[in-house]
Each structure stands twice: as C-alpha cells, then as structure tokens.
C-alpha positions in Angstrom: -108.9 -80.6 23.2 -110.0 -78.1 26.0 -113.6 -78.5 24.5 -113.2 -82.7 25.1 -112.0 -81.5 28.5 -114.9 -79.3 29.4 -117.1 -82.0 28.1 -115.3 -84.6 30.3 -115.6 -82.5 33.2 -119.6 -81.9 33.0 -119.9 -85.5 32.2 -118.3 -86.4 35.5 -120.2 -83.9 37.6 -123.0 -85.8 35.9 -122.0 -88.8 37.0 -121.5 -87.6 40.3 -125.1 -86.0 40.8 -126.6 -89.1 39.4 -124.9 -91.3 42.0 -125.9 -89.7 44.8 -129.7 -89.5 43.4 -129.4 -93.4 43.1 -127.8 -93.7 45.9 -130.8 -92.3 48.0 -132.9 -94.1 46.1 -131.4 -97.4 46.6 -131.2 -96.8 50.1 -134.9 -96.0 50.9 -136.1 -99.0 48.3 -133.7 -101.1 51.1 -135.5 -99.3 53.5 -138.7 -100.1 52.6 -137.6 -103.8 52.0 -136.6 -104.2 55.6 -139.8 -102.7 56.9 -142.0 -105.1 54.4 -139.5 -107.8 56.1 -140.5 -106.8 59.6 -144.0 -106.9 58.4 -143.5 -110.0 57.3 -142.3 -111.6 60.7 -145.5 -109.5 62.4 -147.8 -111.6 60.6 -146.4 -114.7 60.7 -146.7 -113.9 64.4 -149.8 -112.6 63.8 -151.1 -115.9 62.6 -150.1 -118.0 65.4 -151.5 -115.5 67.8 -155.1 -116.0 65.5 -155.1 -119.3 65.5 -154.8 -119.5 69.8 -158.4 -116.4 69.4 -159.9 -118.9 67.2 -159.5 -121.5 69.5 -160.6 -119.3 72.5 -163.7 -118.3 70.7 -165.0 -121.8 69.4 -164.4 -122.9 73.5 -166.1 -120.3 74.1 -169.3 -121.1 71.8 -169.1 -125.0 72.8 -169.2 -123.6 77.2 -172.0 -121.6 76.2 -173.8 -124.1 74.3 -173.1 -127.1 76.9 -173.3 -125.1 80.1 -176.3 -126.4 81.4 -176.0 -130.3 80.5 -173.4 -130.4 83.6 -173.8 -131.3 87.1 -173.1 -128.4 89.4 -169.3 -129.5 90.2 -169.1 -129.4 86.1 -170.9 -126.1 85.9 -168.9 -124.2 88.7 -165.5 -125.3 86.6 -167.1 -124.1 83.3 -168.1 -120.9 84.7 -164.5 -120.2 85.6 -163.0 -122.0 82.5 -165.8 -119.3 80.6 -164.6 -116.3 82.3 -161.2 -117.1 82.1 -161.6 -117.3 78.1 -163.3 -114.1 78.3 -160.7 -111.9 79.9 -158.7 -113.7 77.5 -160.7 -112.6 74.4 -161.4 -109.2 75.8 -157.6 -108.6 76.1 -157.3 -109.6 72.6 -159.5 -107.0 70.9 -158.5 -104.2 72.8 -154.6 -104.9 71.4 -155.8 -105.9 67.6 -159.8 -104.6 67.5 -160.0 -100.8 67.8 -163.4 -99.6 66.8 -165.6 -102.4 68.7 -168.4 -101.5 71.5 -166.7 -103.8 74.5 -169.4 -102.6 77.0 -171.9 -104.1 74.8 -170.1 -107.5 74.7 -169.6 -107.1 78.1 -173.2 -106.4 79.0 -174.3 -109.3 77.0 -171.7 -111.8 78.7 -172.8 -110.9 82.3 -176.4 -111.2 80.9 -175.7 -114.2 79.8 -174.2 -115.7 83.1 -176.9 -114.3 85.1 -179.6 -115.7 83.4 -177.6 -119.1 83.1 -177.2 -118.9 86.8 -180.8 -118.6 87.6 -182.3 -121.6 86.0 -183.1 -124.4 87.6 -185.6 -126.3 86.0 -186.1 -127.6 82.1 -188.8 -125.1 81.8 -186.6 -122.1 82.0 -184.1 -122.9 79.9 -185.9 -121.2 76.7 -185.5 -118.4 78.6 -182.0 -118.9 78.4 -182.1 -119.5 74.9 -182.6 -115.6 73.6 -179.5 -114.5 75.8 -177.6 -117.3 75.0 -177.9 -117.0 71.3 -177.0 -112.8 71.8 -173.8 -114.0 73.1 -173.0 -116.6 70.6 -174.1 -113.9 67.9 -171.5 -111.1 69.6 -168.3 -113.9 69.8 -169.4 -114.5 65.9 -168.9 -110.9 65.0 -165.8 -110.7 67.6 -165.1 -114.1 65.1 -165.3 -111.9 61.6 -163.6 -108.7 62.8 -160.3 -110.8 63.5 -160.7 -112.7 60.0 -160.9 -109.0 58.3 -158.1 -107.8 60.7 -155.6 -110.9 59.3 -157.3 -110.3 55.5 -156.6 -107.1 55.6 -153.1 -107.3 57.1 -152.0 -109.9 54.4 -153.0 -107.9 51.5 -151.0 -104.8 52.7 -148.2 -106.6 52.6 -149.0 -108.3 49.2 -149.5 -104.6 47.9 -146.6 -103.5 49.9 -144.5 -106.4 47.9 -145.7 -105.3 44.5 -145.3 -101.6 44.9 -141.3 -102.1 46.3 -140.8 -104.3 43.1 -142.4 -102.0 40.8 -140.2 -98.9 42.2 -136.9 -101.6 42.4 -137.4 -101.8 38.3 -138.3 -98.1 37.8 -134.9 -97.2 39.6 -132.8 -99.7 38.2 -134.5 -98.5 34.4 -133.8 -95.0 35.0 -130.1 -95.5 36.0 -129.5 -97.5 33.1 -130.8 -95.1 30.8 -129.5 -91.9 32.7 -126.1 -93.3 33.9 -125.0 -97.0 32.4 -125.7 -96.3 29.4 -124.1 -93.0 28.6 -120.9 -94.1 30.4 -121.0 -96.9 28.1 -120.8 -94.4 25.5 -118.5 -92.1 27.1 -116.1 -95.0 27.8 -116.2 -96.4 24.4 -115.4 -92.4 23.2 -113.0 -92.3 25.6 -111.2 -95.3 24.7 -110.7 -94.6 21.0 -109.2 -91.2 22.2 -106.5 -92.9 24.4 -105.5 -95.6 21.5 -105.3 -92.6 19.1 -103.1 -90.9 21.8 -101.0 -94.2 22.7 -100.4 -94.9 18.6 -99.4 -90.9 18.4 -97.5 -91.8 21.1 -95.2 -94.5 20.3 -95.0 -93.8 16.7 -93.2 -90.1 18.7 -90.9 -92.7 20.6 -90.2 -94.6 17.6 -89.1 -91.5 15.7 -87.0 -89.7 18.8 -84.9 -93.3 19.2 -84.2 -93.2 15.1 -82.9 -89.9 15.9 -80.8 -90.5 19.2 -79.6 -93.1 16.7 -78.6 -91.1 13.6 -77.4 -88.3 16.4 -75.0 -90.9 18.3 -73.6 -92.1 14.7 -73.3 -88.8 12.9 -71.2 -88.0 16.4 -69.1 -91.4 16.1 -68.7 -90.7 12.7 -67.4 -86.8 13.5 -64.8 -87.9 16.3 -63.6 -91.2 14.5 -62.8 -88.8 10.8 -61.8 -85.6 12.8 -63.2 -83.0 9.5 -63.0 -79.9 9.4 -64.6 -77.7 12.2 -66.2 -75.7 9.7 -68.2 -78.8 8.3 -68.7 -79.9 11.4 -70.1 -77.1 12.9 -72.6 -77.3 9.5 -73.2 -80.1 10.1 -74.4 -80.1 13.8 -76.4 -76.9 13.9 -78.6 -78.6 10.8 -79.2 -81.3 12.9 -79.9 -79.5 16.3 -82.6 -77.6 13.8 -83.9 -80.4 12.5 -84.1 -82.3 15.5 -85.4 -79.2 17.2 -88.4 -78.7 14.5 -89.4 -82.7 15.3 -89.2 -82.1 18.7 -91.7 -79.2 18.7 -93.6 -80.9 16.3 -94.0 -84.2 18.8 -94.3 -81.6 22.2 -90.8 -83.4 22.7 -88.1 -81.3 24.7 -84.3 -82.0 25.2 -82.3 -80.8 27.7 -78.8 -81.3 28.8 -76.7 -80.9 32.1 -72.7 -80.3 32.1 -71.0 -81.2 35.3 -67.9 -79.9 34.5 -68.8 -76.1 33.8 -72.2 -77.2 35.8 -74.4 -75.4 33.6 -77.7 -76.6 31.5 -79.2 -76.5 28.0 -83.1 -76.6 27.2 -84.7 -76.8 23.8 -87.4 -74.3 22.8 -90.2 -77.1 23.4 -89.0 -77.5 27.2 -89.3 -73.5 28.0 -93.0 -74.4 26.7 -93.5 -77.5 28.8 -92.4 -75.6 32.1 -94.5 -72.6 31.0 -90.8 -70.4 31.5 -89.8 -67.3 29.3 -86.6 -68.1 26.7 -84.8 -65.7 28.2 -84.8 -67.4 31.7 -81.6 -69.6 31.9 -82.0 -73.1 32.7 -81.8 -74.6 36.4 -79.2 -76.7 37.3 -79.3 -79.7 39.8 -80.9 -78.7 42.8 -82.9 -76.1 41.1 -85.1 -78.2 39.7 -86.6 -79.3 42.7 -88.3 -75.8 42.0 -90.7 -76.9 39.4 -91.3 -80.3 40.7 -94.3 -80.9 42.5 -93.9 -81.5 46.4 -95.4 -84.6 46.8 -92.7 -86.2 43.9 -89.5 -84.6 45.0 -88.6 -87.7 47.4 -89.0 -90.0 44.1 -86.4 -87.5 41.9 -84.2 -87.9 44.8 -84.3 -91.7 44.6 -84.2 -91.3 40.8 -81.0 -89.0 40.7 -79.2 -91.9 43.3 -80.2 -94.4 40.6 -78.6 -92.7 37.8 -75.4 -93.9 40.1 -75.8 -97.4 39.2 -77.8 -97.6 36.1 -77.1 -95.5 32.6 -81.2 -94.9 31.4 -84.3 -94.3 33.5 -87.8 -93.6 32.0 -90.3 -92.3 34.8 -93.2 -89.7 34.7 -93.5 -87.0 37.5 -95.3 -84.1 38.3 -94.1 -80.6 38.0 -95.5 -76.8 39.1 -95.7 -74.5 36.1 -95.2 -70.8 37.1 -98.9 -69.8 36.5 -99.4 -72.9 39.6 -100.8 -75.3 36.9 -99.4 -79.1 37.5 -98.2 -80.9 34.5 -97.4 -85.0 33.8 -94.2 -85.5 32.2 -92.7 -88.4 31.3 -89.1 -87.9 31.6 -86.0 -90.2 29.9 -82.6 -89.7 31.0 -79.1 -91.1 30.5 -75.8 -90.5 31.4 -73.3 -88.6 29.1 -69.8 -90.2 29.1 -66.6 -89.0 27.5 -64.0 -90.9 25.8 -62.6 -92.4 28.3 -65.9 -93.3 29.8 -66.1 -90.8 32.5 -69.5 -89.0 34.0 -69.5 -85.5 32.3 -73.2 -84.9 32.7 -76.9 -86.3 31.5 -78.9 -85.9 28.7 -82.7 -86.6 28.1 -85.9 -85.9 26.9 -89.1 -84.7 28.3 -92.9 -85.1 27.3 -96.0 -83.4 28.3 -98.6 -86.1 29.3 -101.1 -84.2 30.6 -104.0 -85.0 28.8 -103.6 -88.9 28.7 -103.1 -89.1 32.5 -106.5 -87.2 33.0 -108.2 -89.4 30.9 -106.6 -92.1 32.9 -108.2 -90.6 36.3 -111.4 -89.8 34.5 -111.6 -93.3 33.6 -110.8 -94.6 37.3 -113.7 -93.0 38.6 -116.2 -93.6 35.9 -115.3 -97.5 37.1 -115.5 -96.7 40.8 -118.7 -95.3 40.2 -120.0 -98.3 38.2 -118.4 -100.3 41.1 -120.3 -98.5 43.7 -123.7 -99.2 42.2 -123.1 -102.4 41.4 -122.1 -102.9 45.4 -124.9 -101.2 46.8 -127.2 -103.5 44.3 -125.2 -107.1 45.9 -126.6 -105.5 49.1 -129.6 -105.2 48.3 -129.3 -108.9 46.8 -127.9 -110.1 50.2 -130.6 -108.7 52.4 -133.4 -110.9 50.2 -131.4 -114.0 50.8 -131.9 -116.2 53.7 -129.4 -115.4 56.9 -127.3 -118.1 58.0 -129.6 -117.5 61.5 -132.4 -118.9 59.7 -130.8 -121.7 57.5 -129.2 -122.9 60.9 -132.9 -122.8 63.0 -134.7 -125.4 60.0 -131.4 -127.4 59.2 -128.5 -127.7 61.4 -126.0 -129.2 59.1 -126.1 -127.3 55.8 -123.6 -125.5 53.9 -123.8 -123.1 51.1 -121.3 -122.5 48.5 -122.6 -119.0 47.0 -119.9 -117.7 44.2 -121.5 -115.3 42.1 -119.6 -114.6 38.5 -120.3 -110.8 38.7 -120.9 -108.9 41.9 -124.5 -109.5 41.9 -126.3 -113.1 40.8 -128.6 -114.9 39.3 -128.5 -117.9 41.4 -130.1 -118.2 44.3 -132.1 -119.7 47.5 -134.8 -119.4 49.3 -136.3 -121.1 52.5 -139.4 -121.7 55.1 -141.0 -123.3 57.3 -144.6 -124.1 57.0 -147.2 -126.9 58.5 -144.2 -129.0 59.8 -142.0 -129.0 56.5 -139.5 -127.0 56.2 -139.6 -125.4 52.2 -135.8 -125.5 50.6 -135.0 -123.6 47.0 -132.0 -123.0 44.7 -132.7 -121.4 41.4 -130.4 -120.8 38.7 -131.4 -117.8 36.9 -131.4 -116.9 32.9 -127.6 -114.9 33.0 -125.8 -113.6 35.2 -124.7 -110.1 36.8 -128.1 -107.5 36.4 -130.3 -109.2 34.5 -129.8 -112.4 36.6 -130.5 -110.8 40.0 -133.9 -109.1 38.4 -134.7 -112.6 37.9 -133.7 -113.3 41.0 -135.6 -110.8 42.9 -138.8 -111.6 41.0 -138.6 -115.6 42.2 -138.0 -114.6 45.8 -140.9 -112.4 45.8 -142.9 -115.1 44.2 -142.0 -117.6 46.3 -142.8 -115.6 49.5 -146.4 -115.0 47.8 -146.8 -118.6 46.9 -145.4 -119.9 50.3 -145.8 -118.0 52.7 -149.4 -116.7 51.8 -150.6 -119.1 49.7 -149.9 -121.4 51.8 -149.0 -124.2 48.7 -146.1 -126.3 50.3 -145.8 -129.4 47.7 -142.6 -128.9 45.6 -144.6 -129.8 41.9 -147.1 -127.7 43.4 -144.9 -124.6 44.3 -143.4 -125.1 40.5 -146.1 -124.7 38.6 -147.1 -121.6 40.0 -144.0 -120.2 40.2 -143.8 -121.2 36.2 -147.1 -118.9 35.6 -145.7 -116.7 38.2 -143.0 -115.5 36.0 -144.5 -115.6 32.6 -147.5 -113.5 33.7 -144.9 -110.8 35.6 -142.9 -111.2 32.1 -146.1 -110.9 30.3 -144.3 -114.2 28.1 -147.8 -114.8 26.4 -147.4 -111.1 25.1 -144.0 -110.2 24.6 -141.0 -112.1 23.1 -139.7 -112.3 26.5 -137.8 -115.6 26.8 -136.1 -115.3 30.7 -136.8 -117.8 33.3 -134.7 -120.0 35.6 -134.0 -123.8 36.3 -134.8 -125.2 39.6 -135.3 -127.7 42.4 -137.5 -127.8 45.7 -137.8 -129.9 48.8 -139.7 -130.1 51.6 -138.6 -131.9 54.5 -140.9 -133.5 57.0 -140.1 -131.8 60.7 -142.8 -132.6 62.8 -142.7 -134.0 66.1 -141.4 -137.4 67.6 -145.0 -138.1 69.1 -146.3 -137.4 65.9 -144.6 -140.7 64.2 -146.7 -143.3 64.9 -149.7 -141.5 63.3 -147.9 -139.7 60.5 -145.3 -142.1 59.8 -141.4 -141.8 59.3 -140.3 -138.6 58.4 -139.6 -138.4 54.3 -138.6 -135.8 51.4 -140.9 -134.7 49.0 -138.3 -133.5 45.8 -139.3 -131.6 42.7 -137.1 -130.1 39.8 -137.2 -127.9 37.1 -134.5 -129.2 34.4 -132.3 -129.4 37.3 -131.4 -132.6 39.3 -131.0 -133.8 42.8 -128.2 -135.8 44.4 -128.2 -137.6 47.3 -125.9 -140.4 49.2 -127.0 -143.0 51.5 -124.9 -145.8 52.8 -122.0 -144.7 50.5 -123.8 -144.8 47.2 -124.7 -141.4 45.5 -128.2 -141.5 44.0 -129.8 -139.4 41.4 -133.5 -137.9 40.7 -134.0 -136.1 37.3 -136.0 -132.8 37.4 -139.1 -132.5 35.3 -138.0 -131.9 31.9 -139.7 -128.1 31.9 -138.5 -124.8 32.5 -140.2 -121.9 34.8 -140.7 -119.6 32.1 -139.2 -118.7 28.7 -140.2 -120.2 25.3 -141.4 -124.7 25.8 -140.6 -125.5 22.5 -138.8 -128.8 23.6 -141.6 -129.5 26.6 -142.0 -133.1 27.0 -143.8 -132.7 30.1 -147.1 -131.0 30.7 -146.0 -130.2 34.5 -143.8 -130.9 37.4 -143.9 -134.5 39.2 -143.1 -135.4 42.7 -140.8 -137.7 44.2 -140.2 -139.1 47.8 -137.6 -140.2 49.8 -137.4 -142.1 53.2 -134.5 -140.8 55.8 -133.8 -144.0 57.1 -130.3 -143.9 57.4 -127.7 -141.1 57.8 -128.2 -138.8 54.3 -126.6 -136.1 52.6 -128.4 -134.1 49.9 -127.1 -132.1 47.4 -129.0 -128.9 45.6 -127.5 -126.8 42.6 -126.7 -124.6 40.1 -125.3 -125.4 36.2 -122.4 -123.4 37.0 -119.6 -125.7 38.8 -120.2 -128.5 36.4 -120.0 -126.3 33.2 -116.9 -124.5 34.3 -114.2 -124.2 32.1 -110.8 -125.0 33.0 -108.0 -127.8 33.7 -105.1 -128.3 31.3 -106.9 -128.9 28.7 -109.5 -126.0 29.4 -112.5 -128.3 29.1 -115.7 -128.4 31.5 -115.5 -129.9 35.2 -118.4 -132.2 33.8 -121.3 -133.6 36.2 -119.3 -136.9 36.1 -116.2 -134.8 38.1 -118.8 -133.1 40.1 -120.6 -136.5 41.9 -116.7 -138.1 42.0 -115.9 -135.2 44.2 -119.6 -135.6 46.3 -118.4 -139.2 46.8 -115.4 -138.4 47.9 -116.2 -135.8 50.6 -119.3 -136.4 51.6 -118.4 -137.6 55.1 -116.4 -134.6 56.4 -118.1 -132.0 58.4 -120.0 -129.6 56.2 -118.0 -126.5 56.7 -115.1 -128.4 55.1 -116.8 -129.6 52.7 -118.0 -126.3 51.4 -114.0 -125.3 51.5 -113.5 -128.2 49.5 -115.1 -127.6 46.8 -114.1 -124.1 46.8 -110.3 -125.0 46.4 -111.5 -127.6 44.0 -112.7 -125.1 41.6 -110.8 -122.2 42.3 -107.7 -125.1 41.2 -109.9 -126.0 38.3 -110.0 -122.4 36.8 -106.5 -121.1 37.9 -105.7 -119.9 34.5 -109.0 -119.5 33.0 -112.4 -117.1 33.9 -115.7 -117.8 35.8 -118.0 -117.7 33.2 -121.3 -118.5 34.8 -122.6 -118.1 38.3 -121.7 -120.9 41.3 -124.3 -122.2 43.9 -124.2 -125.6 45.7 -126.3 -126.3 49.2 -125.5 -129.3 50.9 -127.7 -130.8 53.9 -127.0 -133.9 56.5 -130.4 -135.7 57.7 -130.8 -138.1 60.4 -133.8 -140.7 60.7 -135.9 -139.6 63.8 
C-alpha cells in the first residue's frame, strides 16, 4: 500500500510538471495567434492603403503621358495635380520601401518637369520623349517594389498560419501522449482500487452490524434468563475476544464511555488507530478534543449536542496522531440506555479511512487538472471565433446560440467582409469535445486562406475548396482518415445605395454542404437543401459532383436561419425522443418576430426544457439574421 502511495504521489508531481509545461505552451501558441491576428488586420489595411498607391501611380503615368496635349490653364493644374501625387508617392515609399534610391527618383521627376516646361514647339517634344519615358520607367519599378512588398507580406502570414497550426497539433499530441493518456490509465487503476476498497468496506459494515446484533440479543437474552454469573461472565469475555479478533481483523475499534463512573474503554484496534501505547488510559469527554484535528473540533461539538436529540450518528473526522500524522476516521456512535431507558453513556465504533480519502483527493485533482487544460483549450477556441464587435459591424440584427456539449466544440462560425458581400459560415464538425475543435481550427484557418487571401467569395465556390482543403490537410486520399464537417455559406450583398441602379437589388447568394437553410418571409418559412456532399470524409453516397448556388431577393423584411444537427437531434421530452426538424421550424415560426436577443433566449429555454432529464449528446449552434430591402 505505501508503494501504491509513493507511486500516486510521483504520478501527481508528474501531473503537476506537465501542466505547467502545457500551460506555457498553450499560452505562447495563443500568443502567437493574436500576433498572426494583428498581422492579419495590418494587411487587410495594408491592402486598401495599395490600392489608393496604385491609383496614385497610374495618375501619375496618365499626367505624364498627357501633359503636353493641354492648353496652358490645363497644364498649370496638371503640374500641381503632378506634384501633389508626387509628394504623395514619395511619402509612401519612405514608410513601406526601405532600400530604394529616392534622390534618383527625385532627380528624374525634376528632370522631367524641367524639360516639360521648356518646350514650346512640336519639334521639341522628342526631346521630351527620353526624360519622360525615365520617369515612367522609375514609377514602374516604384509600381513592382510595392507588388513584392504586399507578396511578400501575405505569404508571411500564410507561413505564419501553417507553422502556429503545425505547433497547435504537436502540443495537443504530446499532452495526450504524456498526460491524457496516462491519467486515463491511472484513473482507470485507481478506480478498480477504490471499488475493491468500497466492497472490503461494506462487506466490514455488514459483518460489524450482524455482530452489534448477535451482541444486543445474547445481552437480552442474559438479562431476560438472569444465569449464572459464572456462565455469563464465559460467556461475555468469549465474545469481547471474538469480537475483538474481527475488529482487528477489519482495522475496526470499539470504544465505550460511562457517565456514571465517567470513565472509558478502548479496544486494542483503537490504541492502533490513535497511534497511543496500551498502557495509556483512555480520554474521557473533553479530552478527546486532544487528538482531533483543529479545524474539526467545532463539528464534534455540534455532533456531541446532536447525540441530545437523535440515538445514532455516522460522520468521518480528522484526528492528530501523537507522531503529528492526521488520520480519517469514520466514526458511529449511539447512545447506551439502561433499563429504564435512561442516558448512562455511548458506545461506538471507529475506522481508519485514510487511504480511501487520499485517493479521493488524488482523484479531485487529477480532474481539476484535466479541467484546466480543457479550459485553457475553450480559450483558445474562443479567441478564433468571430467577436460580437465584428458580427455587430456586417449584420446588426443577428443572434448566436453557441452551446457546446463539452467545454470545447466542434461547431462553429466564421465571417467577412469582402468586395461588398459580407461572407457568413456555421460548420458542424465530425464529434464533439477535442477532436471536434481540431476540426474546427483547421476550417477556420482554411477559410481565412480561401477568403481572405484567395480572395474566392461565391459560397459553391468557397465549398469546394474548403472540401479539398480538408482532405489534402487530412491526407484522406492516403490515409483512412474519414473526419470532415457539414456546412452552409452565404454571402450577402452590402454595397452602396448609389450603387443599385447599376448593380441591381441587393440578394443572397446560399450554398450548403448536407446542411439546409431556413428562411421566413411574409410569415411563411422557406427551405433550401444543401448540396448533397460532404467537406471531407469517405463520398460513398455522393450524388453530386459539387456544390450549387442559390439566390435570394430581400424584398421584404427577412429572417434567416443557419445551423448545426445538434438542436434537432436532441434527445429528450417525455418520451425521450428527438426535438425533430419538424419541432425545430414550428418554433422559427413561432418566434421569429421578437427581437433577436429573445429569440436566442427562447430557444435556449426551449431546449434546456426539452432535455431536463436527459444529456446533451451532440454540440448546439444556431445564427439567426434580420434583412431589410434597401
């Protein structure tokens, strides 16, 4: 037993070590997540702020091809309009271009004007010509040296993306194999040890209560027939042997306490419990308070005032052995009555616990420590999702219902905002828990890439590369691999009121992966079936080769509904059946008026009602969004 308890012990400081090496390593992969994120909003500035030096530049090359086809009012305004773009661009590539000669673009721009100035006459302009085509050559390198600056910029952060989900699944790997999985083991050890211990245990209760038994009838029997003292003092002292031979054998002591000549008997076991030389005699009432441990004396107190009002307690307690080591008993006591039913003293028993209540703590912080990692992962997870800042910037009047089974989940959603259309997804991920949010973390980054770098903003479009996405990061083709996810994507037209009567009335462009999307105009609820193909896993029930696109017009007050598989396929009710689809749109019809926030609490109540007495078995996601015709 001490050799389990060693081993216990360096498991723990094990476990211990390990947490705080996964700790620091979950923290800087979070680090290095939010700097990639910052990164990430630098070059979406970034591109704006190229687009504006593209524009300045090709103004630039149109003045300088057109500058002399003007009339001299015309000429005087391009001059200025000229240098004006120049300062412009020159401020420009000393923030973004480091290692470029600005004295020779300089030299060639004042060049340039001088010469332009001089001519007057058709015949000079060849001479012209040569420093005009300098100048357009320099703003043509100035051109290519901020196309390599945004090239170069965008595969950093591509790299930068790869390498933080490449360490993500190092970390997570090595914690499962250094830390999950031996406390899985340890656990499982652990657990047979405490249902060996709890059957030891009560098969001891069992036999002390047939004993208190045959003790209270043998004494019945002795008062009631009145034998001889002889016989009955026989008789007694083989039963205080025998009992006292179980009780050693079962680490069960007795002890007694006489009020009237106020004195106490032990049993040999309880000397050994309380670690106290035979010799020593017994305490009595308050001198017990001696051996109990401080921080449980105010609950013997409340105990002893019980015994007042009630004839048996059972309670476990703490007490100070003489060597200063703390033991766990668990203590019964009852009252002892005379004849005539009067309080003469108590009798009980008392057993040493010890072991099973460290193997109780043991096993509280083995699950705190699963807990913390598991908490510090939903972080993690929570950073990657979209902020309620940015869902509230593309669409006002959203609400998400995010209810993950485990702490961390393999549903979830994504946004952005791209060319006028702002991108929406929500994913449902093979599982749940770990495995789901790998899954998880793999779409986002994938969608980022295919988005936001890529630049592909039409939903079938974004699908189908998401679908080779994940089965080239899976390596499906190579490996028997089978995760994936379910999904739908819209983008929703937010361009400009001005921009209507060329582009038309705002619409949205749907596409799904095996899930659907609902929507409800004028009171009726409408439905549009995904694409009947996954993104990733095995197709061996494909009917479709790839993902179609559907379009709706906003022409009247709409509200959209996006989700996951897990509300419908709930269990639960009276019957403890599924919510069903069919209970799901009923309850969209229903509430699909109210302000959004309410409706997300809604269909909270709704399902926490629906599973009172059951579990979640799956993860939870619904997004709902309110459109307006422009």
């Amino acid at each position: 037993m001490s050799n389990n308890n060693n081993q216990s012990t360096h498991f723990l400081h094990f476990l211990h070590y390990t947490r705080n090496l996964y700790v620091l390593a979950w923290l800087s992969l979070f680090v290095l997540l939010l700097s990639n994120q910052a990164l990430l909003f630098y070059e979406l500035s970034w591109i704006d702020e190229d687009k504006l030096i593209t524009e300045k530049i090709a103004q630039q090359t149109l003045l300088a091809q057109k500058i002399n086809l003007f009339d001299k009012l015309e000429k005087e305004n391009s001059y200025i309009k000229i240098k004006e773009n120049h300062l412009y661009i020159k401020k420009k590539i000393k923030e973004y271009i480091k290692n470029y000669n600005e004295t020779k673009f300089e030299n060639t721009f004042n060049e340039f004007i001088i010469t332009s100035k001089k001519i007057s006459s058709f015949e000079e302009i060849q001479l012209l010509s040569k420093v005009e085509i300098q100048f357009l050559d320099e703003l043509n390198i100035i051109r290519n040296l901020f196309n390599q600056k945004k090239d170069n910029d965008k595969n950093f952060l591509v790299n930068t993306e790869i390498f933080i989900t490449i360490l993500f699944f190092i970390v997570l790997i090595a914690q499962w194999l250094t830390t999950f999985k031996p406390m899985w083991i340890k656990l499982r050890t652990m657990s047979i040890e405490v249902t060996d211990i709890n059957n030891q245990l009560s098969e001891q209760v069992n036999e002390i209560s047939m004993i208190e038994k045959e003790l209270r009838q043998n004494m019945e029997e002795l008062e009631i027939l009145n034998e001889n003292l002889y016989v009955r003092e026989q008789k007694s002292k083989e039963q205080e042997i025998l009992l006292g031979e179980i009780q050693k054998f079962a680490g069960l002591g007795y002890f007694e306490m006489d009020f009237i000549n106020q004195t106490s008997i032990w049993s040999d076991t309880m000397y050994q419990i309380f670690g106290v030389d035979v010799s020593t005699i017994p305490p009595y009432a308050e001198e017990y308070f001696d051996y109990i441990h401080p921080q449980d004396r105010e609950k013997a107190l409340q105990i002893w005032e019980k015994l007042k009002t009630e004839e048996m307690i059972e309670f476990t307690k703490r007490i100070i052995r003489s060597n200063n080591e703390t033991k766990y008993l668990t203590i019964k006591i009852q009252n002892k009555r005379d004849t005539e039913g009067k309080k003469i003293g108590i009798q009980g028993t008392a057993m040493d616990v010890t072991l099973l209540k460290q193997a109780q703590i043991e096993l509280e912080n083995i699950h705190e420590d699963v807990l913390d990692s598991l908490n510090y992962a939903q972080r993690i997870q929570n950073a990657i999702l979209p902020h309620e800042d940015i869902l509230k910037k593309y669409l006002p009047n959203n609400f998400v219902l995010y209810v993950p089974k485990d702490i961390v989940s393999g549903d979830f959603y994504w946004i952005s905002h791209r060319n006028y259309k702002t991108i929406l997804v929500v994913a449902d991920c093979t599982g749940h828990g770990i495995p789901g949010a790998f899954m998880s973390f793999i779409g986002t980054l994938l969608l980022n890439e295919i988005v936001n770098f890529r630049n592909i903003i039409s939903p079938e479009e974004i699908l189908n590369e998401l679908r080779a996405g994940i089965k080239k990061a899976l390596r499906q083709e190579e490996t028997s691999n089978h995760d994936g996810m379910d999904a739908t994507v819209l983008t929703i037209d937010q361009f400009p009121a001005e921009y209507k009567e060329m582009l038309g009335s705002p619409k949205i462009e749907f596409a799904g992966a095996n899930n659907p999307l609902y929507y409800i105009q004028n009171g009726e609820l409408k439905e549009i079936k995904g694409s009947s193909l996954a993104i990733g896993g095995v197709d061996y029930f494909v009917k479709e080769d790839f993902f179609r696109k559907h379009e709706i017009e906003i022409n009247t007050p709409t509200m959209l509904y996006m989700f996951s598989d897990g509300y419908q396929d709930q269990f639960g009710g009276e019957r403890n059946s599924r919510f069903t689809t069919r209970r799901l749109k009923n309850l969209l019809l229903e509430i699909h008026e109210k302000p959004l926030e309410e409706q997300r609490t809604l269909l909270r109540k709704n399902i926490n009602e629906w599973t009172k007495n059951t579990r979640q078995i799956d993860d939870i996601l619904i997004v709902g969004i309110r459109l307006f015709p422009v």
